[in-house]
C-alpha positions in Angstrom: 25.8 100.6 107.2 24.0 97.8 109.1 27.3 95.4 108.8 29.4 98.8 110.4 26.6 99.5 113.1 26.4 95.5 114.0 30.3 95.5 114.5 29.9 98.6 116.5 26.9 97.2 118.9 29.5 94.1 119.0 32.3 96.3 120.3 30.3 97.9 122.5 28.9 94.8 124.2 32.6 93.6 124.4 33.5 96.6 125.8 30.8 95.9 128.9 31.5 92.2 129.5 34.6 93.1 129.9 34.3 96.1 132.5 32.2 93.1 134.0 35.0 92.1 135.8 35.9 93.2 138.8 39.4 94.1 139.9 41.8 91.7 141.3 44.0 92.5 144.4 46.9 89.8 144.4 49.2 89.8 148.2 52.0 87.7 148.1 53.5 85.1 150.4 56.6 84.2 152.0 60.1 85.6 150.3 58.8 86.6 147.6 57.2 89.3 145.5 55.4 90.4 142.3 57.1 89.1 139.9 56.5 85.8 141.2 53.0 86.3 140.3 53.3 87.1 136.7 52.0 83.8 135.3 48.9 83.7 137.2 47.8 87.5 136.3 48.4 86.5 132.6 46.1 83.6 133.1 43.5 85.9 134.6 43.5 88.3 131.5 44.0 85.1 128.8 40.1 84.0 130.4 38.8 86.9 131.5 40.6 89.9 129.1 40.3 93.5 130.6 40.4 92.7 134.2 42.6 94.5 136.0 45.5 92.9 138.5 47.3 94.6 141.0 50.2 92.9 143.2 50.9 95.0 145.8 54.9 95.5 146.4 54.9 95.8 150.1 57.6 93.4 152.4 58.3 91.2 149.7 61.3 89.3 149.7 62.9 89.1 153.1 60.9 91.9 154.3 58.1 89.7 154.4 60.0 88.3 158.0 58.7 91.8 159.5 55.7 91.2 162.3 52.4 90.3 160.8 50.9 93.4 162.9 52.9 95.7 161.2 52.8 94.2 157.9 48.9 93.9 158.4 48.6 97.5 159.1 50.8 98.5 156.0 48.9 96.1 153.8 45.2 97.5 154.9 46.3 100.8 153.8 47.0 100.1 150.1 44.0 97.5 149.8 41.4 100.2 151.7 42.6 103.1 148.6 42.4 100.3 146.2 39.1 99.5 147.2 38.0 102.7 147.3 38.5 103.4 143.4 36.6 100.3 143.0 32.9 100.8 145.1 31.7 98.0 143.0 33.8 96.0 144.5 37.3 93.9 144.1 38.2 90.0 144.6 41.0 89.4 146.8 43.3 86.2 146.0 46.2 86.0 148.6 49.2 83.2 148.6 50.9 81.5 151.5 51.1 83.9 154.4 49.6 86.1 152.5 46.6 84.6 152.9 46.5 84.9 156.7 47.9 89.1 156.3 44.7 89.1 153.8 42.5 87.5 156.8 43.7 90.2 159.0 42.9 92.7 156.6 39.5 91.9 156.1 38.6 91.5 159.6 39.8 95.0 160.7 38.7 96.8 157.7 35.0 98.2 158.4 33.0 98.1 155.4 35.1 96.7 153.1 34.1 95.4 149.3 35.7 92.5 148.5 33.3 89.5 147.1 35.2 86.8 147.1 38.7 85.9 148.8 40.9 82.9 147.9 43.3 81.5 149.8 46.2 80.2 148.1 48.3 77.0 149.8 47.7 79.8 153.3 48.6 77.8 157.0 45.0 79.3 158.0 44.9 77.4 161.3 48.7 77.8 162.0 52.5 76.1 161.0 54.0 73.4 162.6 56.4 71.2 160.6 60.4 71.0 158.9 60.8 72.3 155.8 62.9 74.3 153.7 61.3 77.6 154.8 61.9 77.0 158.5 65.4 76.4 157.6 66.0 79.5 156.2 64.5 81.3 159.8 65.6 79.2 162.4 68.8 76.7 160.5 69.4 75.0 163.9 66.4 74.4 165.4 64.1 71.1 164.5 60.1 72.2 165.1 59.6 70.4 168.3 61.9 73.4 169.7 61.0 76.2 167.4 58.7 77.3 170.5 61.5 78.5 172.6 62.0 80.9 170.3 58.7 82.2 168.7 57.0 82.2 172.0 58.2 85.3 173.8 58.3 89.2 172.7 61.7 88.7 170.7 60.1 85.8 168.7 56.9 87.7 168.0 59.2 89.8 165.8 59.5 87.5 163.1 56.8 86.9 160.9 56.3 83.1 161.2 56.1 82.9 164.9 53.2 84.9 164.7 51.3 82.1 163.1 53.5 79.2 164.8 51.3 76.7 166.2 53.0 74.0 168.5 49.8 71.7 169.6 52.1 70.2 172.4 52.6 73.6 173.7 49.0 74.8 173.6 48.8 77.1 176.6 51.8 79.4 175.5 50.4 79.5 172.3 47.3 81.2 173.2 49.4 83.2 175.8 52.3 84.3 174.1 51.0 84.1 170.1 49.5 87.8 169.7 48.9 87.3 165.9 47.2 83.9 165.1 44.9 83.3 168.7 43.8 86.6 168.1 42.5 86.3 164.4 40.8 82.4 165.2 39.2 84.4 168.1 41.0 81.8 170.6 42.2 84.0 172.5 39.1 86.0 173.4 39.2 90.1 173.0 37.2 93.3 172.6 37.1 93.5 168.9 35.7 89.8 168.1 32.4 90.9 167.4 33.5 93.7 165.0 35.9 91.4 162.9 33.4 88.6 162.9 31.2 91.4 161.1 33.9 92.6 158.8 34.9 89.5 158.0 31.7 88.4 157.0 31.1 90.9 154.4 32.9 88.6 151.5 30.5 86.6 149.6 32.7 84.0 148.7 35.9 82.3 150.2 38.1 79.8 148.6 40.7 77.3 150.0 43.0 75.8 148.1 45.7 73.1 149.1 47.0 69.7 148.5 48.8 66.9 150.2 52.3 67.6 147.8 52.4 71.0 148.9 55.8 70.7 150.9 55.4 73.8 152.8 52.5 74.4 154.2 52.7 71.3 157.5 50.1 70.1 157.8 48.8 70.8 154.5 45.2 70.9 155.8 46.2 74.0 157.6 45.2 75.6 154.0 41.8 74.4 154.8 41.6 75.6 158.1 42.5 71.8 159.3 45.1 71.2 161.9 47.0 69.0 164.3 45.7 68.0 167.9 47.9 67.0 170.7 48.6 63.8 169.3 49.6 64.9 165.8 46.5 64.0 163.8 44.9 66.2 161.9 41.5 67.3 162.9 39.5 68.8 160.2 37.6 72.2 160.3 34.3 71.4 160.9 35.9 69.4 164.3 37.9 72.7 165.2 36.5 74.6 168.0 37.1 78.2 166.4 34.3 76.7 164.0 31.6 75.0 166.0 32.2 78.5 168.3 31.7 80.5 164.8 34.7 82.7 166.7 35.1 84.5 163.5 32.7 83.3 161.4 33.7 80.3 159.5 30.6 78.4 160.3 28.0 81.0 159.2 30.2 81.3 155.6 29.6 77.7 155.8 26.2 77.6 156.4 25.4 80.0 153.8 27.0 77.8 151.2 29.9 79.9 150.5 32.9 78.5 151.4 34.6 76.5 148.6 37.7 73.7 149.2 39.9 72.7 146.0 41.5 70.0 147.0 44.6 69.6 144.0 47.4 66.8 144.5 50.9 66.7 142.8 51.7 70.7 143.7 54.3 71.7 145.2 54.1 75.2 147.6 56.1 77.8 145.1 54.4 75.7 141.9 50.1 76.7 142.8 50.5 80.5 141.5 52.1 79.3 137.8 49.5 75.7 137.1 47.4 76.7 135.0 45.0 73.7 135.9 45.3 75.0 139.4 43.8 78.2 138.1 40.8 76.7 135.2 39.7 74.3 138.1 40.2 76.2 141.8 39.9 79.9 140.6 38.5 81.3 137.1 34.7 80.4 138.6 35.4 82.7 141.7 36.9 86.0 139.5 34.2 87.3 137.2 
């Protein structure tokens, strides 16, 4: 009797830990979709059994080209009824551009409950460089040009011109760019205060990049790190959306709650399946 009532009190303690857990909304990048993201929610429940994953199937594939706006909007609906069934809370872990529609989300959803956000290989302070994605958008066009096209209404149509970020063509960035400039709070507007707010309600955010990324140009744009006129990288802490805490950055800072994982030898399409990615820049973050 005491060995059947021990295994039960076992069970039941199981049972808790596991319910610990709190859900896990995963938003996916760039041309693809869920089933790109099957490795990494069967790491999650190998370490941390009974949580549950949700990928949200919205714009995947080449629907993910639609404005950010509009995919923004779409996305903020399924996360807020997610969130809802959850008032204890979820974790949000967001890849590529989805990262930066996941920014969007959180800043222009009022009293959200997402503890802590991770930003998977995401160009957080913008794209500017040739690679095999561009290719696919714009197959003529080298970056040093890519502006003629992004930076008027048609342009601002297309998903990656809404986060293109020429540095030698600054001034129609912030002028023509109503995506990116908006969410850095560069481009100043009547809702800063509010999404500063919202977007401080997560208690944790993770970046994660490397320098093999391949994708994501420069790859400290994962890390909120980007290029200055002359092409060199100028890291966060040196950006001026951070010293001017334009949407909070600096105060998640402060507090101690930003965390950077720094991982070499990664290439952009290879973070959500490396299992080392995951035990060393995520597991911590999703209990």
């Amino acid at each position: 009797m005491k060995t059947l009532q021990g295994s039960m009190l076992l069970l039941l303690l199981a049972a808790g830990y596991m319910d610990a857990y709190k859900p896990i909304i995963i938003v996916h990048g760039l041309f693809d979709g869920p089933k790109e993201f099957r490795k990494l929610s069967g790491f999650i429940t190998k370490v941390h059994p009974g949580t549950e994953v949700m990928t949200i199937s919205l714009y995947d594939n080449m629907a993910s080209l639609k404005p950010m706006w509009k995919q923004v909007n779409d996305f903020r609906k399924t996360i807020d009824c997610i969130m809802h069934k959850y008032p204890d809370g979820v974790h949000l872990l967001c890849f590529s551009q989805g990262g930066l529609i996941c920014r969007a989300v959180l800043s222009t959803i009022p009293h959200h409950n997402v503890h802590t956000f991770i930003a998977l290989s995401s160009p957080l302070a913008g794209q500017y460089g040739e690679t095999s994605y561009l290719k696919h958008v714009f197959p003529h066009r080298v970056k040093k040009t890519v502006h003629l096209i992004c930076y008027n209404r048609l342009g601002q149509k297309v998903s990656i011109c809404d986060y293109w970020n020429d540095p030698h063509h600054r001034l129609n960035y912030l002028r023509s760019n109503n995506f990116l400039p908006l969410l850095n709070g560069e481009t100043p507007h009547s809702n800063m205060k509010a999404w500063r707010n919202n977007f401080l309600r997560i208690k944790k955010l993770v970046l994660i990049g490397g320098p093999n990324d391949g994708v994501i140009t420069p790859w400290q744009s994962s890390h909120f790190g980007f290029y200055n006129s002359t092409e060199d990288v100028v890291e966060m802490r040196n950006q001026k959306f951070y010293q001017d805490d334009a949407f909070g950055l600096k105060t998640l800072d402060v507090r101690g709650d930003i965390s950077v994982c720094i991982r070499s030898g990664v290439k952009h399409t290879e973070w959500h399946s490396n299992f080392t990615v995951f035990k060393s820049c995520m597991e911590e973050w999703l209990t």
